[in-house]
ChimeraX commands (.cxc) that place a marker at each C-alpha (Angstrom):
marker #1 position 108.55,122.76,109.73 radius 0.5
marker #1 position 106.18,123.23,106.66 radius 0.5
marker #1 position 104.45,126.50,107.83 radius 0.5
marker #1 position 108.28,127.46,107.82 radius 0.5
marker #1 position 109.21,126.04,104.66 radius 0.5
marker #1 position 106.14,127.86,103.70 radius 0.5
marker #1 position 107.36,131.29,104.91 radius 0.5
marker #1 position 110.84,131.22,102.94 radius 0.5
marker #1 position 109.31,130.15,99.96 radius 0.5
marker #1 position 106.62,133.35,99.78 radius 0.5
marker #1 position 108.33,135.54,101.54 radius 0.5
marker #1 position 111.58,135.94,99.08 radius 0.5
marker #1 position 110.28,136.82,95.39 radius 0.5
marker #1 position 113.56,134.70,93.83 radius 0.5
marker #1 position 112.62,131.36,95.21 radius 0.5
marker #1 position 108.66,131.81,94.51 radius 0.5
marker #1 position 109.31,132.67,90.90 radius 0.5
marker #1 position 111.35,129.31,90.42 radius 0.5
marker #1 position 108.79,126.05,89.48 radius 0.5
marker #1 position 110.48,123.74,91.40 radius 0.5
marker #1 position 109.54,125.92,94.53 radius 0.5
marker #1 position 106.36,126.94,93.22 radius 0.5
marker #1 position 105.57,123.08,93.27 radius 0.5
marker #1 position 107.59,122.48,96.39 radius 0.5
marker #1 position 105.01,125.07,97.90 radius 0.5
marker #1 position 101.70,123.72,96.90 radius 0.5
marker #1 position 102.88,120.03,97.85 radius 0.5
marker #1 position 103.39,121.02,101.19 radius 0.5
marker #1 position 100.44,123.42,101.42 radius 0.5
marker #1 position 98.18,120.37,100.60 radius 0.5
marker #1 position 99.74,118.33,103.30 radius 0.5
marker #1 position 99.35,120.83,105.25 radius 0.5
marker #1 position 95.74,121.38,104.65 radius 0.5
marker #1 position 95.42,117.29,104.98 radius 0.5
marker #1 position 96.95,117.22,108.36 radius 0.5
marker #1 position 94.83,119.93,110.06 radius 0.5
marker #1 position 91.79,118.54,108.94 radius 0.5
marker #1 position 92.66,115.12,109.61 radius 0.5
marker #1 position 93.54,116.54,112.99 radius 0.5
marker #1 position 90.38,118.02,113.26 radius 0.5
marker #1 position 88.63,114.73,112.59 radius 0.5
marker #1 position 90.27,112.90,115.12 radius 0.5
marker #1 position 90.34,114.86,117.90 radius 0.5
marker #1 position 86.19,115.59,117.30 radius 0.5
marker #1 position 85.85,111.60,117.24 radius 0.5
marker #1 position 87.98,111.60,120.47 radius 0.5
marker #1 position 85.67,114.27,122.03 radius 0.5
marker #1 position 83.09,111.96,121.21 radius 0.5
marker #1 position 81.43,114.92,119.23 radius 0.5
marker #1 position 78.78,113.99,116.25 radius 0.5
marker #1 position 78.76,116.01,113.39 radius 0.5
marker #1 position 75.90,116.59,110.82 radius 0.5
marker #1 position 76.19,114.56,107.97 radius 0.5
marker #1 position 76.59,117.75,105.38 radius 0.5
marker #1 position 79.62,118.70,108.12 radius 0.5
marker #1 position 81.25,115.38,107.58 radius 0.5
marker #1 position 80.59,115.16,103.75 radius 0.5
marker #1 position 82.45,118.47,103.53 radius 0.5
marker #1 position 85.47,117.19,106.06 radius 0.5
marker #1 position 85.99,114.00,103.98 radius 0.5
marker #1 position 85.63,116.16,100.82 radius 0.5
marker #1 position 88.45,118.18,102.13 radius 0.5
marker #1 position 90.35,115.38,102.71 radius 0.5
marker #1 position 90.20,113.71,99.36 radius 0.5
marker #1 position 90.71,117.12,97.35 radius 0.5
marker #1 position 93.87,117.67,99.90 radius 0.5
marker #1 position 95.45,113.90,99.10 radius 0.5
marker #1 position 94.93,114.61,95.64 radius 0.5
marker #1 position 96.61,117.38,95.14 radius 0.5
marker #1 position 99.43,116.72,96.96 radius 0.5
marker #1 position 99.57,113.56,95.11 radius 0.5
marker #1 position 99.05,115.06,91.55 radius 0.5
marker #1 position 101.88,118.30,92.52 radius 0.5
marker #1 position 104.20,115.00,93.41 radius 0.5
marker #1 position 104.14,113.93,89.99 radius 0.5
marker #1 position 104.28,117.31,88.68 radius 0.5
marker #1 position 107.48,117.72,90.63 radius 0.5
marker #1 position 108.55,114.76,88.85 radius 0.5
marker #1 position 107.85,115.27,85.41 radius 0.5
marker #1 position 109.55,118.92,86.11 radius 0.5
marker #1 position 112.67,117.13,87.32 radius 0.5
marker #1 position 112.54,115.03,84.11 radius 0.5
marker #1 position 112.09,117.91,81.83 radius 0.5
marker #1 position 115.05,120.02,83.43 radius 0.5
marker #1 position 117.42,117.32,83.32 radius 0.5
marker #1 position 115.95,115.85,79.78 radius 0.5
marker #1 position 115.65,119.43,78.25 radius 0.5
marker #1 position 117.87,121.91,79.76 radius 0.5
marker #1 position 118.34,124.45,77.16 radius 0.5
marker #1 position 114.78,124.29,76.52 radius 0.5
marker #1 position 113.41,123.81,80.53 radius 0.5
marker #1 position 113.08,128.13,81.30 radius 0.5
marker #1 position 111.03,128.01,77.56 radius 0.5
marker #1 position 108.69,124.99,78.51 radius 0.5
marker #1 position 107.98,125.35,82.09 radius 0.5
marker #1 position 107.96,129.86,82.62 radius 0.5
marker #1 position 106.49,131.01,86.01 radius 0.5
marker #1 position 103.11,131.77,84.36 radius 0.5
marker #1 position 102.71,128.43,82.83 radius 0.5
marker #1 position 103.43,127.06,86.50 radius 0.5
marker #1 position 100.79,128.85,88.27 radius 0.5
marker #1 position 98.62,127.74,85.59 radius 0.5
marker #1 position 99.38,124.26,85.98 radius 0.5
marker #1 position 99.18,124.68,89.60 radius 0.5
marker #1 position 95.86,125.83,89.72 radius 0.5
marker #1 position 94.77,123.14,87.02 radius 0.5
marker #1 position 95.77,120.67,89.71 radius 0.5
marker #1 position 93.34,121.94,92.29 radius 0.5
marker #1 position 90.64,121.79,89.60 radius 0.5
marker #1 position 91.27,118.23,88.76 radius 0.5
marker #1 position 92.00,117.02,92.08 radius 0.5
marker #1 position 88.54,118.94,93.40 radius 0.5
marker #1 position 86.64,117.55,90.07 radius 0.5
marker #1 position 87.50,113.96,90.61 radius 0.5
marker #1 position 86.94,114.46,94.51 radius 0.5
marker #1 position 83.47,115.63,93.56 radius 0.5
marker #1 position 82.93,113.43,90.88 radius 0.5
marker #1 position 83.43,110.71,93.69 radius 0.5
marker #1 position 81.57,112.36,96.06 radius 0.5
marker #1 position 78.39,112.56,93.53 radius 0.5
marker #1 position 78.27,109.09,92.67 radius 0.5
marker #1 position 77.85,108.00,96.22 radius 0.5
marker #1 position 75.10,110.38,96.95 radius 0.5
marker #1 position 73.71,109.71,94.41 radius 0.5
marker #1 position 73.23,106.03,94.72 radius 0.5
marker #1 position 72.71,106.62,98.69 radius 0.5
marker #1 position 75.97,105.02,99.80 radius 0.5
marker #1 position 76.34,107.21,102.50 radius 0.5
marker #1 position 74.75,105.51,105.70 radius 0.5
marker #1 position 73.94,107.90,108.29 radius 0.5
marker #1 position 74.64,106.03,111.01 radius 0.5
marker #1 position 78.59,106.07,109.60 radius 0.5
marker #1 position 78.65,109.85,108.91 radius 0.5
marker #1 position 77.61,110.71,112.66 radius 0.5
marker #1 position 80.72,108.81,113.49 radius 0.5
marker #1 position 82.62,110.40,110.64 radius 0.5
marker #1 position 85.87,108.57,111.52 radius 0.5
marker #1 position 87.66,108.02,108.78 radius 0.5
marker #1 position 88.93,104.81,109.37 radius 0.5
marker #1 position 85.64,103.27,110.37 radius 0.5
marker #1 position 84.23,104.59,106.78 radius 0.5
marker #1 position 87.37,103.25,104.90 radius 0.5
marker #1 position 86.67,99.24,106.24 radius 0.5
marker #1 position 82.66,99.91,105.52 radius 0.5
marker #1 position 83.49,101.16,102.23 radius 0.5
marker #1 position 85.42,97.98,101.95 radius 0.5
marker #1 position 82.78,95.96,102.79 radius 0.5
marker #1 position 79.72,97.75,101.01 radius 0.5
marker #1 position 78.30,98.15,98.45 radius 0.5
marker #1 position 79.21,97.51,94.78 radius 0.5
marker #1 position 78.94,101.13,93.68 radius 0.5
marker #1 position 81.10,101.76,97.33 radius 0.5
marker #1 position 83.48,99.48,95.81 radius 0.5
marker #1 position 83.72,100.78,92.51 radius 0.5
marker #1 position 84.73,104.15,93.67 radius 0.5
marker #1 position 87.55,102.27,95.48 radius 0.5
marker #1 position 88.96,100.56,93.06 radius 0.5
marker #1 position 88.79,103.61,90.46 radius 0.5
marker #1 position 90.62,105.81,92.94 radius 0.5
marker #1 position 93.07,103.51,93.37 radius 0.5
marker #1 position 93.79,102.91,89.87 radius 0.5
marker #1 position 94.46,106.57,89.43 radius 0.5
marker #1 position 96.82,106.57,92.21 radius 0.5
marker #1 position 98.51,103.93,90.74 radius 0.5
marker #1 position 98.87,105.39,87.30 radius 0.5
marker #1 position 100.13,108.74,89.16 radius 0.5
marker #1 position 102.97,106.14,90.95 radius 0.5
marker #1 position 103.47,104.33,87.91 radius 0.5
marker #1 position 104.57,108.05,86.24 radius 0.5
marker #1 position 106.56,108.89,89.12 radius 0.5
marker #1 position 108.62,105.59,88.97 radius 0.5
marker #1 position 108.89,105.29,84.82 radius 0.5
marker #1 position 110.48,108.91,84.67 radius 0.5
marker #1 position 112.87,108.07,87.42 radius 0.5
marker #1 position 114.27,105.26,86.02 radius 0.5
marker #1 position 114.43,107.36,82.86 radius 0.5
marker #1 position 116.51,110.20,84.53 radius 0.5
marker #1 position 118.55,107.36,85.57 radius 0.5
marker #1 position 119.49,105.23,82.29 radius 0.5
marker #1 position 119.76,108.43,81.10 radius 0.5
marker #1 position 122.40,109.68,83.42 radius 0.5
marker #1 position 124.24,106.55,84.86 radius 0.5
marker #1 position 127.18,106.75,82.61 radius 0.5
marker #1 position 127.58,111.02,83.71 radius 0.5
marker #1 position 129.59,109.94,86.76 radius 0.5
marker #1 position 127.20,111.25,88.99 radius 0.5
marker #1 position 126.44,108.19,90.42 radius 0.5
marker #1 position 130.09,106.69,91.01 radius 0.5
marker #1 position 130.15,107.64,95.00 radius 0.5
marker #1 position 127.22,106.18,96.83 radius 0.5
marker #1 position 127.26,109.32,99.06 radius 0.5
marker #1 position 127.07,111.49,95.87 radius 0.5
marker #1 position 124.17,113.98,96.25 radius 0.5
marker #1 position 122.20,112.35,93.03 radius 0.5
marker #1 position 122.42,109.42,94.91 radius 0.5
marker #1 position 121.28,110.80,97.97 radius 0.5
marker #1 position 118.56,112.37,96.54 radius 0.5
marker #1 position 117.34,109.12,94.25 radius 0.5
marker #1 position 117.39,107.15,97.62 radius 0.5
marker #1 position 115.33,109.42,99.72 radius 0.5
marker #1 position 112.48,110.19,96.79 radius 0.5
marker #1 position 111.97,106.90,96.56 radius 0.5
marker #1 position 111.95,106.37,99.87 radius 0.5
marker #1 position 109.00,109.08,100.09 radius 0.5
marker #1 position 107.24,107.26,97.61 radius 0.5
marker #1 position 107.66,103.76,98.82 radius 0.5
marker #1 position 105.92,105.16,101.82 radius 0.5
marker #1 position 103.23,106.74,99.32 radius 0.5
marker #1 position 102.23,103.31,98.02 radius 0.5
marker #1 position 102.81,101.07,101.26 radius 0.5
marker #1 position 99.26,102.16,102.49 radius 0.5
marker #1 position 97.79,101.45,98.93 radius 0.5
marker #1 position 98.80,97.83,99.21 radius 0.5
marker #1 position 98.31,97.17,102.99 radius 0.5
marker #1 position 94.52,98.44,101.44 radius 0.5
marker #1 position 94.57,95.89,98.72 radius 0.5
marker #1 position 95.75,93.22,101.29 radius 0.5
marker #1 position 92.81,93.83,103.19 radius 0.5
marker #1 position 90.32,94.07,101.02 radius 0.5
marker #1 position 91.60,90.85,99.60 radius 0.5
marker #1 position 91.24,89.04,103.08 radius 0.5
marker #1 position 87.81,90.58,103.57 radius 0.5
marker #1 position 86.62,89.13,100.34 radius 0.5
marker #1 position 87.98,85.91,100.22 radius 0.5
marker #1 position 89.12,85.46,103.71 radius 0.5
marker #1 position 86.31,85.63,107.14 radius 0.5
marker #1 position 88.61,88.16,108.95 radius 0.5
marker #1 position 86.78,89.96,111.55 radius 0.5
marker #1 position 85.81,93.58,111.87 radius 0.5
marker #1 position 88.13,94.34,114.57 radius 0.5
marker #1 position 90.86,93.44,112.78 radius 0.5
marker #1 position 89.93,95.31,109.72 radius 0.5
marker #1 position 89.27,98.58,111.91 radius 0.5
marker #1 position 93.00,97.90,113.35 radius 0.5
marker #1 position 94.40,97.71,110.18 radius 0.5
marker #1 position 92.46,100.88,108.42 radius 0.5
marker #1 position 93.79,102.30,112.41 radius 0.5
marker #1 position 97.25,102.13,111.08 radius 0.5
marker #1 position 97.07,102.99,107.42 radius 0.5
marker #1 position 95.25,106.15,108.50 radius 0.5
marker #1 position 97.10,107.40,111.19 radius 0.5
marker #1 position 100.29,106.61,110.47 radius 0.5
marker #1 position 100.94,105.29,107.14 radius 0.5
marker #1 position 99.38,107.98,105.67 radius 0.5
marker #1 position 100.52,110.30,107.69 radius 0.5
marker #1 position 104.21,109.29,107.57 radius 0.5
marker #1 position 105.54,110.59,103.92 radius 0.5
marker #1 position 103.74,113.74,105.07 radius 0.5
marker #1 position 106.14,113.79,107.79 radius 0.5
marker #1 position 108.85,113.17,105.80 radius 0.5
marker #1 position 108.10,115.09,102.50 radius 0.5
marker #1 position 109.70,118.43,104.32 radius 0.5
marker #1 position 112.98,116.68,105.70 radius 0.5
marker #1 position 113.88,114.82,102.90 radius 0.5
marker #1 position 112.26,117.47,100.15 radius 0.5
marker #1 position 112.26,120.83,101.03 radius 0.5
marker #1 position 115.18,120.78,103.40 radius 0.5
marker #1 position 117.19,119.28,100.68 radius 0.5
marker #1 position 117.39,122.56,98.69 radius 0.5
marker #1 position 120.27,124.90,99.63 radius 0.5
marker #1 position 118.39,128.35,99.07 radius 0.5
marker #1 position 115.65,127.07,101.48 radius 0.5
marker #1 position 118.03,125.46,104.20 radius 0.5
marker #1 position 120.32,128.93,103.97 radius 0.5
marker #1 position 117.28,130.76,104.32 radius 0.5
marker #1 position 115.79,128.85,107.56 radius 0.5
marker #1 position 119.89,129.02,109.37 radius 0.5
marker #1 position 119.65,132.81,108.87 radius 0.5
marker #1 position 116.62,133.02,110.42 radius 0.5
marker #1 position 117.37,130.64,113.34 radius 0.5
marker #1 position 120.83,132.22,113.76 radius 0.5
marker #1 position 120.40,135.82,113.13 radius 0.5
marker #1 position 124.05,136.78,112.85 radius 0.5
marker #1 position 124.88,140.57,112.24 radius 0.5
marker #1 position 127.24,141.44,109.32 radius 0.5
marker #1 position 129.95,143.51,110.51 radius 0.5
marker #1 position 132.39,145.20,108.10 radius 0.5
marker #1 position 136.02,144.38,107.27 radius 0.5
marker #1 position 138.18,146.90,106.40 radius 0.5
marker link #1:1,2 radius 0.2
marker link #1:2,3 radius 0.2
marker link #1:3,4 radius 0.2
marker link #1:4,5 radius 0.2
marker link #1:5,6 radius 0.2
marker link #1:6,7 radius 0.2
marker link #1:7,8 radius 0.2
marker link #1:8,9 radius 0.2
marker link #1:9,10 radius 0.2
marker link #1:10,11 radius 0.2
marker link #1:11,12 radius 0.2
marker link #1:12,13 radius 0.2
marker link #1:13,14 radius 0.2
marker link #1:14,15 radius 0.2
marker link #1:15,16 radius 0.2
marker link #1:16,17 radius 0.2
marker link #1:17,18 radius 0.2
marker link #1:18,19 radius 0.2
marker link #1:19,20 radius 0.2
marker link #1:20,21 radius 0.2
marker link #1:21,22 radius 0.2
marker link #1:22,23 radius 0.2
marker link #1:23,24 radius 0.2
marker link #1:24,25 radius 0.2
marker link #1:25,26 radius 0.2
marker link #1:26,27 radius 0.2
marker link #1:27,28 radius 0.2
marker link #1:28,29 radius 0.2
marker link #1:29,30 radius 0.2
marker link #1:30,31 radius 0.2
marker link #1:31,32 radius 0.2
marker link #1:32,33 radius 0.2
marker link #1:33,34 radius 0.2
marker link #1:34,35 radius 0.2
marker link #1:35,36 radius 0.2
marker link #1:36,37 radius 0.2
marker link #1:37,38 radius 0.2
marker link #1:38,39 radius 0.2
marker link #1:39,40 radius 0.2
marker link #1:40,41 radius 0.2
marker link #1:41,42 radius 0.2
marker link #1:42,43 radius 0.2
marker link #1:43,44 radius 0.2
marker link #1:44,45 radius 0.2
marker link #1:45,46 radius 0.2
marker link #1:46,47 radius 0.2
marker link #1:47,48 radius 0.2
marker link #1:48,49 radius 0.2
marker link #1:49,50 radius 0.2
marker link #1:50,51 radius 0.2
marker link #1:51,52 radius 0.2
marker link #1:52,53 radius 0.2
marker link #1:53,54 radius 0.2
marker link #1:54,55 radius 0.2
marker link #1:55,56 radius 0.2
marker link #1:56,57 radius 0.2
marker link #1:57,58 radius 0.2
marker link #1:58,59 radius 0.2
marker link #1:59,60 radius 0.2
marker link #1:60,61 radius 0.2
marker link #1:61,62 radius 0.2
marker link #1:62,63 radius 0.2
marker link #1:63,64 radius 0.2
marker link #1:64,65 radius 0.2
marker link #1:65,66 radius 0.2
marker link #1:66,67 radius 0.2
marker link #1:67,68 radius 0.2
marker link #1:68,69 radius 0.2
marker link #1:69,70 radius 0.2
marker link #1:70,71 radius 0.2
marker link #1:71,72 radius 0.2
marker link #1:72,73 radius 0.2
marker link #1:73,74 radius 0.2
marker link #1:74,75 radius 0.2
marker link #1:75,76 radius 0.2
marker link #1:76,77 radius 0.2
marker link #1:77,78 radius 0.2
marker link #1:78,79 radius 0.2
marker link #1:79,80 radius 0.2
marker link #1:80,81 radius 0.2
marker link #1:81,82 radius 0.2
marker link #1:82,83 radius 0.2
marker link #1:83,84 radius 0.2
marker link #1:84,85 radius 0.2
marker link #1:85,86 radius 0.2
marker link #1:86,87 radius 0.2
marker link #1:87,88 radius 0.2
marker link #1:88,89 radius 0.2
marker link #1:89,90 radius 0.2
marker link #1:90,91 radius 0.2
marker link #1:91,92 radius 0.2
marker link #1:92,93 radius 0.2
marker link #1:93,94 radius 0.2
marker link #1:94,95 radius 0.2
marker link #1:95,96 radius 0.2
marker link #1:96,97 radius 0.2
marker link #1:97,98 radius 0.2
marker link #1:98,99 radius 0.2
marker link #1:99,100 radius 0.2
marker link #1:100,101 radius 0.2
marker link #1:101,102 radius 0.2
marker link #1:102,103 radius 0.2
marker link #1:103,104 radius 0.2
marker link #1:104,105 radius 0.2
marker link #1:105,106 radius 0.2
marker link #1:106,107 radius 0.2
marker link #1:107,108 radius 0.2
marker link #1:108,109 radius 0.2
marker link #1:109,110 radius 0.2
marker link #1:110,111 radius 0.2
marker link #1:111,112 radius 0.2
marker link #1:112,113 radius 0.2
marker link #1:113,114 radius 0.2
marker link #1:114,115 radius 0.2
marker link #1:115,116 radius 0.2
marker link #1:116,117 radius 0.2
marker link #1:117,118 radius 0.2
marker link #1:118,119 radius 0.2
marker link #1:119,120 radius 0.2
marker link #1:120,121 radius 0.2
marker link #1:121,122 radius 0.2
marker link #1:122,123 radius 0.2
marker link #1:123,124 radius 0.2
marker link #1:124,125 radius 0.2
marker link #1:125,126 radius 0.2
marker link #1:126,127 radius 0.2
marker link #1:127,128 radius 0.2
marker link #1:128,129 radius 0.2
marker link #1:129,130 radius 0.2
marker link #1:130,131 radius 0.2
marker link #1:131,132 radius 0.2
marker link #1:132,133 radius 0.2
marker link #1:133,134 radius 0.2
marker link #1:134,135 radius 0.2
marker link #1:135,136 radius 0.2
marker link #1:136,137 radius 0.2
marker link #1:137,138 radius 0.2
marker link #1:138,139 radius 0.2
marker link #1:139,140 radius 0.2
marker link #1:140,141 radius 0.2
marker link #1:141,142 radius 0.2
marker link #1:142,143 radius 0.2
marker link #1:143,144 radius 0.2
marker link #1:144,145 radius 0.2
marker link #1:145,146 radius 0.2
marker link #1:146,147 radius 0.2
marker link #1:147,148 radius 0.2
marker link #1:148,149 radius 0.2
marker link #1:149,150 radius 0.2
marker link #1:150,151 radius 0.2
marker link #1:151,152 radius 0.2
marker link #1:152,153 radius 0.2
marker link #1:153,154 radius 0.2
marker link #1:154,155 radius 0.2
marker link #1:155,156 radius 0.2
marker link #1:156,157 radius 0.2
marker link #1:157,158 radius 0.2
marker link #1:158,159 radius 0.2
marker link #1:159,160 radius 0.2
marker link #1:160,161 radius 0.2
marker link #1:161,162 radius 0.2
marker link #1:162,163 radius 0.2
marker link #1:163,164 radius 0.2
marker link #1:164,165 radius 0.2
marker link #1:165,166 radius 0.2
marker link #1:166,167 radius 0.2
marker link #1:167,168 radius 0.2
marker link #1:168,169 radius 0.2
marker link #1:169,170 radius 0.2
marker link #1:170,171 radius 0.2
marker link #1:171,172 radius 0.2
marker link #1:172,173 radius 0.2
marker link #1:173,174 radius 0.2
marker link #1:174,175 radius 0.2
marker link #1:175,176 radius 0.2
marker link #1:176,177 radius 0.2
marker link #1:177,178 radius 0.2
marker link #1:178,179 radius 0.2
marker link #1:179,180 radius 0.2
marker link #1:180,181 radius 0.2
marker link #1:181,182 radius 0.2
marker link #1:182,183 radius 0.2
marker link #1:183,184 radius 0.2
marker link #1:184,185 radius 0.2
marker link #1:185,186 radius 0.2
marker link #1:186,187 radius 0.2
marker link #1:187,188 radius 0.2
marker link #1:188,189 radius 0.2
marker link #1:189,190 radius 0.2
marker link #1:190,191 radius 0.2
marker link #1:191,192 radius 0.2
marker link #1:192,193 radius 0.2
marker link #1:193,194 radius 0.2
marker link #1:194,195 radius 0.2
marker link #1:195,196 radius 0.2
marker link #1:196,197 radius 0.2
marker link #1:197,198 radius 0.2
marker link #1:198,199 radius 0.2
marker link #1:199,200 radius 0.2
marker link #1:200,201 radius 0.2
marker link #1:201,202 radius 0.2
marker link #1:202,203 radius 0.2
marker link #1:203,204 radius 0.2
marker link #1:204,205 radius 0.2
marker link #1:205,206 radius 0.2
marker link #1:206,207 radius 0.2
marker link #1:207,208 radius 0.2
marker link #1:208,209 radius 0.2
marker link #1:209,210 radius 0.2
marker link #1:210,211 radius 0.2
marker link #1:211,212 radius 0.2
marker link #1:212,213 radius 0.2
marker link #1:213,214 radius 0.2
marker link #1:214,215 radius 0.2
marker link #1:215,216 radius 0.2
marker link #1:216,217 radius 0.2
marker link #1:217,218 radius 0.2
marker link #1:218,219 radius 0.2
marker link #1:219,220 radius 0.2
marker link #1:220,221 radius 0.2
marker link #1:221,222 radius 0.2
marker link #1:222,223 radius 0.2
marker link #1:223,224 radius 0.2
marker link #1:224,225 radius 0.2
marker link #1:225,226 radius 0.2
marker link #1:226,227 radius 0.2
marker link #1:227,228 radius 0.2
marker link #1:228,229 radius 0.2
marker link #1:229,230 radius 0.2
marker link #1:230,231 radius 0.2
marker link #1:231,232 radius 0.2
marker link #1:232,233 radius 0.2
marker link #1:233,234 radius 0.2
marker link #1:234,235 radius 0.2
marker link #1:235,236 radius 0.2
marker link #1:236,237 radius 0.2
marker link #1:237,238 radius 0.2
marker link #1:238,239 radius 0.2
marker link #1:239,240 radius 0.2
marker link #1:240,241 radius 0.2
marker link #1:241,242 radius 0.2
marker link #1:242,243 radius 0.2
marker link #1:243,244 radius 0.2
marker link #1:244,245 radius 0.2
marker link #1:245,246 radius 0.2
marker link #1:246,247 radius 0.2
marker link #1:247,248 radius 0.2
marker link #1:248,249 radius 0.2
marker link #1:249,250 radius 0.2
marker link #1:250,251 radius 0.2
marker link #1:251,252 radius 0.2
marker link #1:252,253 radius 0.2
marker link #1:253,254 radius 0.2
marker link #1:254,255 radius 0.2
marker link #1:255,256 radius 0.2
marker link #1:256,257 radius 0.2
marker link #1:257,258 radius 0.2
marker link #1:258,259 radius 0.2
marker link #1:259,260 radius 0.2
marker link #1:260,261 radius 0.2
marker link #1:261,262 radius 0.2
marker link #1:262,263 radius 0.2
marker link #1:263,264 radius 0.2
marker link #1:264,265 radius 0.2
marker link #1:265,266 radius 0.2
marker link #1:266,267 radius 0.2
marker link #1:267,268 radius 0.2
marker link #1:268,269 radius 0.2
marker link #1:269,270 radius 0.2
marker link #1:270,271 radius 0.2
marker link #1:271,272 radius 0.2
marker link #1:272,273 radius 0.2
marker link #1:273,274 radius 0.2
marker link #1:274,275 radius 0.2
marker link #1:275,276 radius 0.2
marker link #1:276,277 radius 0.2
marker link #1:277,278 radius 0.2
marker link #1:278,279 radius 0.2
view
């Protein structure tokens, strides 16, 4: 569903010159981008294929500038909701087309600077075993980095601060938008589509956050808890492939889908009715 999402949003010149689809369209082009390369990884580890450590510094790197962007455009999309409902005389002034590609494209820097930042320290300071990069399974790196080294560790905990500030902005300007606009009446009939929509964001972004602290759980019991390295592989196992994976899934159904020029778009092209006149 996203390379179709994809499709409506750059093939028709009205909906790619609107920001909300502008960010709609990178969000899902980074997920996109995560999945086949996470994809990638996993099936070469299933092969049983060993790739040379530059190989799997670039796949991880890929993988980190991916998550980040899709996790930085998420809080653009938010601040852009809170702007158009907070300013709307002033929203088409503020936010223009231009100044959205530009924004857009600042996001890739940032989220590839801080990925290489990241990536720099730990070559650096020679945190990269070898041994782990010719496995190159995520997973497996995630519990080592756990259990490494203090610069290892560092890195961690930095990255997911900033995730957590990005959450933090995402949550504080929705519960602006709604102190702001409780007492509209938009919000009277549980089934109402602000309603609807509140409900499934933040059910996108509970799933965004659920993998952060099953993380901090574990890293917990491996510090101050003897938990074994099996059961730290299962549980990096399921935050990578499928907690992770999961508000990807979603972020199309419960995003994209929920806009009526994109839905219209995708039933004309999976119906494919001819017009016929009426006198």
């Amino acid at each position: 569903i996203i390379p179709t999402i994809l499709f409506v949003i750059f093939s028709r010149f009205d909906i790619r010159q609107e920001t909300r689809y502008m960010l709609l369209g990178n969000t899902l082009l980074s997920d996109l981008i995560y999945l086949l390369v996470y994809t990638l990884s996993a099936a070469l580890n299933t092969a049983h294929l060993h790739l040379p450590k530059e190989a799997c510094v670039l796949l991880l790197f890929l993988l980190a500038v991916a998550y980040c962007g899709g996790l930085f455009t998420a809080v653009a999309i938010v601040l852009d909701t809170y702007i158009a409902v907070s300013f709307p005389l002033r929203y088409i002034v503020i936010l223009p087309p231009s100044r959205t590609k530009k924004i857009i494209a600042l996001l890739w820097m940032c989220s590839g600077a801080f990925s290489g930042i990241f990536f720099c320290v730990l070559w650096t300071t020679h945190s990269f075993v070898p041994c782990v990069l010719e496995t190159c399974s995520v997973p497996v790196i995630l519990i080592l980095t756990l259990n490494g080294t203090e610069t290892v560790k560092l890195c961690f905990w930095v990255s997911t601060t900033v995730i957590f500030l990005c959450l933090s902005v995402i949550f504080g300007c929705y519960a602006i938008l709604y102190f702001k606009t409780k007492h509209s009446g938009i919000w009277e009939s549980i089934c109402s589509r602000a309603s609807v929509t509140f409900l499934m964001h933040n059910t996108v972004l509970f799933f965004y956050l659920f993998p952060l602290l099953a993380l901090f759980i574990e890293s917990f019991l491996s510090v101050n808890v003897a938990i074994r390295l099996q059961t730290g592989i299962l549980v990096s196992l399921t935050v990578c492939n499928v907690l992770m994976i999961l508000p990807k899934v979603l972020f199309p159904f419960l995003y994209g889908l929920r806009y009526r020029e994109i839905s219209a778009s995708l039933k004309s092209i999976v119906r494919r009715k001819q017009l016929r006149t009426v006198s």
